[in-house]
N, C-alpha and C positions, 0 to 999 in steps of 0.2 A: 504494500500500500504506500500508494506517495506522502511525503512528508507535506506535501505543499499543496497539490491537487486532492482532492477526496471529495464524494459526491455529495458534503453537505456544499462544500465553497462551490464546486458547478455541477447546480441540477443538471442530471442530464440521463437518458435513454442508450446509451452506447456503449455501457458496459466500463466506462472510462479506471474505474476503478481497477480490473482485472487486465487494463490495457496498458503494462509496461511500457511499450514502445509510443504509446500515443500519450501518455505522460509523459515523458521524457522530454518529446515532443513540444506540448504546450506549456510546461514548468520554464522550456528557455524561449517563450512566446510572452506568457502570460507578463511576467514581469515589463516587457516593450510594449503591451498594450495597458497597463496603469501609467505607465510613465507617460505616453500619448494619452492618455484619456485625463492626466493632471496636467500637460501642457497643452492641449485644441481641445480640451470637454467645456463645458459651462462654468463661466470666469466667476469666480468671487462667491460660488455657491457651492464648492467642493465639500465642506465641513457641515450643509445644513441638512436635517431632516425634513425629507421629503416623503408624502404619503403615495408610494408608488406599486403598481404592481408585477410583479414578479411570477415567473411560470417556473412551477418547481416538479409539476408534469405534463402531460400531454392529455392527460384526463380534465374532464370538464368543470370534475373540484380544485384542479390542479394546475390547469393554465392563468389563473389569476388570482395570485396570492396577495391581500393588500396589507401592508403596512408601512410604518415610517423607518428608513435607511439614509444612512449616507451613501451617495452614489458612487464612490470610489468604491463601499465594502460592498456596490450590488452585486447581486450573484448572477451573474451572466454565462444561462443555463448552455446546453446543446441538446438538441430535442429534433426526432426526426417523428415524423407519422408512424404509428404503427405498421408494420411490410405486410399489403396484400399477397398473401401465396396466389401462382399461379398468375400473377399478372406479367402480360406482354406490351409488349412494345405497340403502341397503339396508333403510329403513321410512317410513312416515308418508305425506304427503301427495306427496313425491316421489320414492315409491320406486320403483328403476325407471329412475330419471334418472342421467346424468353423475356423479360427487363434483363439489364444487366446488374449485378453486383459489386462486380471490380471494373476498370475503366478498360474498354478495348483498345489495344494498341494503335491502330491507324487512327480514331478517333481523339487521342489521346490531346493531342496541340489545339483542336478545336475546342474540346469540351474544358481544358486552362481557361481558356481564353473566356467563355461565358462564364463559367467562375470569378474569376479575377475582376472581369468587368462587374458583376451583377455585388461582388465582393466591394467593391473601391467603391460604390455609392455609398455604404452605410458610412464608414466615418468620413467621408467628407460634407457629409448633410451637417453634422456634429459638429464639425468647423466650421463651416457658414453659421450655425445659431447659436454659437459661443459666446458670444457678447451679448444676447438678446436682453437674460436673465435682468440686467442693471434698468432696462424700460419695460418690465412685466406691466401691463396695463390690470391686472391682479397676481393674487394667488393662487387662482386657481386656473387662468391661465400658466403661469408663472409653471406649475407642478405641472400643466399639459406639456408644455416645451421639456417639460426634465423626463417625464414618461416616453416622449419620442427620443430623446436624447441613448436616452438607455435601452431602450428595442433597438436601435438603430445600431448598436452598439456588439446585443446579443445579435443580430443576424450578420453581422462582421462574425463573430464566433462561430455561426454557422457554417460558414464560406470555409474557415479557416479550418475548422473542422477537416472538412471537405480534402481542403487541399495538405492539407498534415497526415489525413487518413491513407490518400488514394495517389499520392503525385510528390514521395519521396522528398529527397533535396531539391527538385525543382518546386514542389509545393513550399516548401517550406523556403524558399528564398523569395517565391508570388506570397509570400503571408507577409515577412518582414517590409516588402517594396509595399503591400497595402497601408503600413503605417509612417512610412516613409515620406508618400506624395504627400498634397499637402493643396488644398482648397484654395486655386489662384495664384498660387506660387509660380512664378515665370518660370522658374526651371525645371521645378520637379511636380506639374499640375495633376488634377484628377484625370482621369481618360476621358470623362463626359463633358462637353459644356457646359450644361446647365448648374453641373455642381463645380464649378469654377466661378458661377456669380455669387455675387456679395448680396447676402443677406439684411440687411442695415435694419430694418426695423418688425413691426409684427405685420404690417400688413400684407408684406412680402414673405415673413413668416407662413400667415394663414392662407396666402395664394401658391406656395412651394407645396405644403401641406395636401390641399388642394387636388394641385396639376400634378406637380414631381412625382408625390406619391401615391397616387392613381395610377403614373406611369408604372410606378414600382410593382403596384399590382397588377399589370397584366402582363409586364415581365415577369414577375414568380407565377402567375399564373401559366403561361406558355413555357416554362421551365417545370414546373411542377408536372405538365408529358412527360417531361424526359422517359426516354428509355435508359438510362442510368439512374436506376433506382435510391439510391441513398441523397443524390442532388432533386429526385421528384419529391421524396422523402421529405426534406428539409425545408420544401417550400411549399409545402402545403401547409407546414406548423408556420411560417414565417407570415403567410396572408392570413389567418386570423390576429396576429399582432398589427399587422400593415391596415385593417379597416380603423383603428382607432385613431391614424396617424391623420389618414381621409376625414373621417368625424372632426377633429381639430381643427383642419382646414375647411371644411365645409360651413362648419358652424361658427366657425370664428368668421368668416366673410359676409355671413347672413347678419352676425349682431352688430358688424362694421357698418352692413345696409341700413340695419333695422334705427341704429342709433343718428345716421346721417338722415332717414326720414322723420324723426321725430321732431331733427333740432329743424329742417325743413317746415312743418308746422306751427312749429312754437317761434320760430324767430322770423319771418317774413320772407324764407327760402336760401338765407344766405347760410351756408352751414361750415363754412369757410370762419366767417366772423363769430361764430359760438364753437369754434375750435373741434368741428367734427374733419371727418373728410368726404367730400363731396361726393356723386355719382360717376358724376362724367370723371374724377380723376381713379375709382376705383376698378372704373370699367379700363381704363388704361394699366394701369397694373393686371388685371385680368388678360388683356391682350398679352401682355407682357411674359409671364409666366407660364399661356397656353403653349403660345409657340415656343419659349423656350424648351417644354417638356416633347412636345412635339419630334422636335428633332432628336431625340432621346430615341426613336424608334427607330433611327436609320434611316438610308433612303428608301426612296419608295421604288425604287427598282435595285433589289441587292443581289446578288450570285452567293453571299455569305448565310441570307437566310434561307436562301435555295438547301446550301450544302447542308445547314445545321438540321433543316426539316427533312431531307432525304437518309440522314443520319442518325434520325430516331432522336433527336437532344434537345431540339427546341420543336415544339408543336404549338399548335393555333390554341387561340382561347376556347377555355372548354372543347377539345376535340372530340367527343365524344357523340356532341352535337350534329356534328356533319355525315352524310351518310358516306363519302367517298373519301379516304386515308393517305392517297398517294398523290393527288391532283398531277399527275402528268402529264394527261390531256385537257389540261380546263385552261381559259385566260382570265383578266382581269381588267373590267374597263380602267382606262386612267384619262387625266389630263394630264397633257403634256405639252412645253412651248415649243413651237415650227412653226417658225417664218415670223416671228415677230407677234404671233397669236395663240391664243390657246385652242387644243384641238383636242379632241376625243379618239384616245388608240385603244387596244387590246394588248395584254403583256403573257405571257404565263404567269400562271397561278404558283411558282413555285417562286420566281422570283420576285413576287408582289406580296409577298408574305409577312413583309416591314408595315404595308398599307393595310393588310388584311387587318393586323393588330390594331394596327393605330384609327383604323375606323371603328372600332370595338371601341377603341378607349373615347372617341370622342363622342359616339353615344352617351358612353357613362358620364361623361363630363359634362352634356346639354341634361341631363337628368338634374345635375345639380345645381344647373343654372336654373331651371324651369323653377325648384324650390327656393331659389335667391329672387324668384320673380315674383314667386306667390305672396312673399315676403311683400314684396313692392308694392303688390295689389291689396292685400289686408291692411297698410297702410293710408292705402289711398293715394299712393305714387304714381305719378304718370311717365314710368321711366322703365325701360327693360333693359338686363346687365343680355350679351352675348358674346357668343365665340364669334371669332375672328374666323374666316376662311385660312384652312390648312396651308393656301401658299402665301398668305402675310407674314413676313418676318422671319423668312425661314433660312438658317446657314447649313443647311446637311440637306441632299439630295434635291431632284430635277429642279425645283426652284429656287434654290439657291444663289444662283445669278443674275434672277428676277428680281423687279420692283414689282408690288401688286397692295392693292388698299384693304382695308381688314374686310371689303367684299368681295374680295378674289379679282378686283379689274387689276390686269395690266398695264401698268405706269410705266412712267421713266423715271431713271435713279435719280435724275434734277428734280423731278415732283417728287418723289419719295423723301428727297432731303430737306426740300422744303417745307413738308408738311408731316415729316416725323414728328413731331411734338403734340399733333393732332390727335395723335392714337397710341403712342407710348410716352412714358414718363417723362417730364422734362428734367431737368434739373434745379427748376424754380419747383415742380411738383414734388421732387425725392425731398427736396430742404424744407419745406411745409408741413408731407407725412413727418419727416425727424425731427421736427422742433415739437411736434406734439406728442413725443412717445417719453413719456415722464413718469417714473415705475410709481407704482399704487400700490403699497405692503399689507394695508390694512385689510383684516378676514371680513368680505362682503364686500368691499367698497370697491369699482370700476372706476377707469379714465372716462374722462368725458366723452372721449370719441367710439366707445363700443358700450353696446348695451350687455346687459350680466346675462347667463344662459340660460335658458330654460328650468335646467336641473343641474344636482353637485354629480359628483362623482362617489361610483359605489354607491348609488342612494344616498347621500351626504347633503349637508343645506351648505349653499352658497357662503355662508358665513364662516365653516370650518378652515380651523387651519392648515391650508395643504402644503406647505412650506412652514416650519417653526424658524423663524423671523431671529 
């Protein structure tokens, strides 16, 4: 038994205890991932107790443990789904077949690679909202950010897992380089764009929240196929963490709305002068954050997502769904620009696979807007938040050379420049949201610019303390 790992310090399902070599392992891990988590974790809240919850199994008494910790001593479990017997591989080139167990060797640089990638999201979301804690517009916000803080953190464990289990000293050199990069850093950046932008207050917080991590979810989702069992495994347990990250952002956006309509009626419409934030400038952070997440998905014509779905590793949302597993013969309408306009082609289905997801997720995304709307209408708002067109603002694939308005016209980069300001954030608009983010410590009491929630958490009243101050 290790002197330093034991399965009180990480819950976990994997046997870690009787696993010499995988101790050994995470014992000259563990200590680089405290040392990263007390230099990029949440600044100035390292020593406070937090009322947070903790998965100490996979069982439904056992995935949400709650009480108060310091987030250094959280226990940041490793937790795979329990293994269906008898399941196969459910699309591509081997479907049909066994899952696997251990990594198949030609497979082997491809399946790092979505590892690594889907790995280096969770601590750099952690770096972006480092700083948040000092403008908590409550406590109970305040304790939301520290609960995604530390899931975000455990499914870094997961990954690493992954790659300590099944990918030797290469895994283990892709574990050390995940704490390594570093959120924006010129030299040694995240892999993804979007977690290279700065974070700077909550609104951006609750719009990341939002988009990002919706992305997150139909990436674990489409990896949760896998035909490599123990990575399908791991992220089935990770999207039941990943909806409460969604809830945060969704409903943090809605009390952003709710409280910008209120001061709307009470002060003569000006919501700017009674220190809320206004519609039209939230609906620009919304533009803002969509497309950012967006190209999160890759292009919309990849040969990459072709290989990994012919490969059994990465499959479609919910595949289960579909009646046909191989798509060899199917295409995929798109638009695309020729000749200076946009035109309606057919692609393969194999290679449009980037788009197939990313139209899933932006369904889910107009769902949540539709409830940001409903919001607007029980108010008595005469205003609707929406998505921008998929080729607004986009730097990763076909449109990405384009200019185009957040209703998908075709522009030129001189109109586009001119009227940036129009549909994304100014820089008079980032300094307005920051001069209003002014922390709120007191148990029940909100900033002026977001109204309190619905309900507390765990069943809890608003007024508890979920951070001891």
């Amino acid at each position: 038994m290790s002197t330093v790992l034991t399965d009180e310090k990480i819950p976990n399902n994997v046997h870690l205890s009787s696993d010499r070599r995988l101790q050994r392992a995470l014992e000259a891990w563990q200590p680089q991932f405290l040392d990263w988590w007390k230099e990029m974790g949440p600044v100035g809240f390292q020593q406070k107790d937090v009322y947070l919850r903790t998965a100490v199994s996979v069982e439904a008494n056992g995935w949400a443990h709650f009480d108060y910790v310091k987030m250094p001593d959280y226990r940041w479990g490793i937790f795979l789904e329990p293994k269906q017997e008898g399941r196969v591989i459910g699309f591509g080139d081997y479907a049909g077949q066994p899952v696997w167990d251990e990594v198949p060797g030609e497979l082997r640089q491809m399946l790092r690679r979505l590892i690594v990638t889907q790995g280096d999201t969770e601590p750099a979301s952690v770096e972006q909202q480092r700083a948040l804690g000092a403008t908590a517009p409550s406590l109970y916000d305040l304790r939301n950010l520290f609960q995604v803080n530390v899931e975000e953190g455990r499914h870094l464990w997961a990954m690493v897992y992954l790659l300590h289990t099944y990918f030797g000293r290469d895994g283990r050199e892709e574990a050390e380089e995940l704490l390594a990069r570093r959120s924006g850093d010129r030299d040694r950046p995240r892999i993804l764009g979007a977690f290279n932008e700065p974070t700077t207050h909550w609104l951006s917080f609750f719009m990341f929240t939002m988009f990002t991590d919706r992305d997150g979810k139909y990436q674990l989702a489409s990896l949760a196929e896998s035909g490599f069992d123990p990575l399908a495994r791991s992220c089935r347990f990770m999207l039941t963490e990943e909806a409460h990250h969604m809830f945060v952002g969704e409903t943090g956006v809605q009390r952003v709305i709710k409280r910008a309509c209120e001061l709307m009626k009470s002060g003569g419409g000006d919501v700017r002068a009674q220190g809320g934030i206004d519609l039209p400038t939230i609906q620009k952070y919304l533009n803002l954050w969509y497309t950012l997440s967006l190209d999160l998905f890759g292009g919309e014509i990849s040969s990459n997502a072709a290989d990994a779905f012919a490969s059994g590793l990465k499959g479609r949302y919910k595949e289960d769904r579909y009646e046909e597993h191989k798509v060899l013969d199917q295409s995929y309408p798109m638009d695309v620009v020729e000749g200076g306009q946009v035109v309606r082609k057919s692609v393969a289905m194999r290679t449009a696979l980037n788009e197939v997801l990313r139209s899933e997720y932006t369904r889910d995304c107009q769902r949540g807007v539709d409830r940001w709307n409903k919001t607007l209408a029980d108010e008595g708002v005469d205003f609707q938040m929406k998505l921008p067109s998929s080729r607004f603002h986009r730097h990763i694939g076909i449109y990405a050379d384009h200019a185009f308005t957040p209703a998908g016209e075709l522009i030129s980069k001189d109109e586009w420049a001119s009227r940036r300001d129009e549909w994304l954030p100014s820089q008079a608009d980032e300094a307005y949201v920051v001069s209003l983010m002014q922390p709120v410590y007191e148990p029940g009491k909100m900033a002026s610019w977001i109204a309190p929630p619905a309900k507390g958490i765990n069943a809890l009243p608003n007024e508890f303390e979920y951070v001891r101050m």
